[in-house]
N, C-alpha and C positions, 0 to 999 in steps of 0.2 A: 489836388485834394489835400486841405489839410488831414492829419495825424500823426500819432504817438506812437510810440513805439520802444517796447522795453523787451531788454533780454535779462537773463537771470541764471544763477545758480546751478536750478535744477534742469537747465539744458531746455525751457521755454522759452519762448519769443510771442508776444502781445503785439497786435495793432489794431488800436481803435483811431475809428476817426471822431475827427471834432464835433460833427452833426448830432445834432439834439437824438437818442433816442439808440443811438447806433448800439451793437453787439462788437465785442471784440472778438478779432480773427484770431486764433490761439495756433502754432506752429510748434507742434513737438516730431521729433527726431534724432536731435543731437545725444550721444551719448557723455557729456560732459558739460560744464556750465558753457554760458554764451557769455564770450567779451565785448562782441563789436556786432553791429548793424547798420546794413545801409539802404537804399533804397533806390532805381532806378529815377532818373530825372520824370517820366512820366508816372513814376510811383506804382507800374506794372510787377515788377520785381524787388525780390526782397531778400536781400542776402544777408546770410547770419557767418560767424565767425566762432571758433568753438575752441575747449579746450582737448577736445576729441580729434584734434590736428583735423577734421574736413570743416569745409563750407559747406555751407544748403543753399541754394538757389531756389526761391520760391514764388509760387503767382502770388500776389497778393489781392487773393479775394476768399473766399469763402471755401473753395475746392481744395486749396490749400497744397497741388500737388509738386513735386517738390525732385532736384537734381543735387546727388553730392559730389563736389568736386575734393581730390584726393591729388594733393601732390606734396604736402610739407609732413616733414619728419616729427612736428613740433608743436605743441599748442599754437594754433590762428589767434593774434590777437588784433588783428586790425584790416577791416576791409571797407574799399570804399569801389562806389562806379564812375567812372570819368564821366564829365560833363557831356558828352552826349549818349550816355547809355552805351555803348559799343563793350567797354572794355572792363572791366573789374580788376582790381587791386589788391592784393594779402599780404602782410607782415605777420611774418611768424620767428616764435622762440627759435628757431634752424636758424636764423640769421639771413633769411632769403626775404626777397619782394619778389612776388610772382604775378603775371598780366595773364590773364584768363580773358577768351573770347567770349564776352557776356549773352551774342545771340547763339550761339552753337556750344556754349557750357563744356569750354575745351580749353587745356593750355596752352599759351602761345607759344 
């Protein structure tokens, strides 16, 4: 599935897809801007990255419901999901990198 996908400021996360006509999926929760977004390789999940020190783990479809992960001390600036979806990835201002189980939404 192509699509886009913007974070912002006001602690929003957008994903539209590319097809002619589509609605954008809107994800709010964060209490703080969003720096980073990533996307599972099957583009099921939708992780956001916050200045609110959590992640959100999110479906990405329409239901929009949604898991926060809580381990860094620090604004989340950078998340990504290993090439097969298994594992996710956090850089944060604490000076940590943290490996989260991306199917059980846990730390490793």
């Amino acid at each position: 599935m192509r699509q886009v996908i913007t974070s912002s400021m006001d602690g929003v996360v957008l994903c539209t897809s590319l097809k002619a006509n589509s609605r954008a999926n809107k994800f709010v929760g964060h209490k703080g801007p969003v720096y980073d977004v990533a996307c599972n390789p099957s583009c099921t999940l939708l992780a956001s990255a916050s200045r609110d020190t959590t992640i959100r783990v999110w479906n990405n479809n329409a239901s929009a419901r949604y898991s926060v992960l809580k381990g860094h001390s620090a604004p989340v600036k950078s998340i990504e999901f290993n090439s097969d979806g298994k594992l996710l990835i956090s850089a944060s201002d604490d000076k940590l990198i943290k490996i989260w189980d991306a199917e059980n939404l846990c730390f490793m």
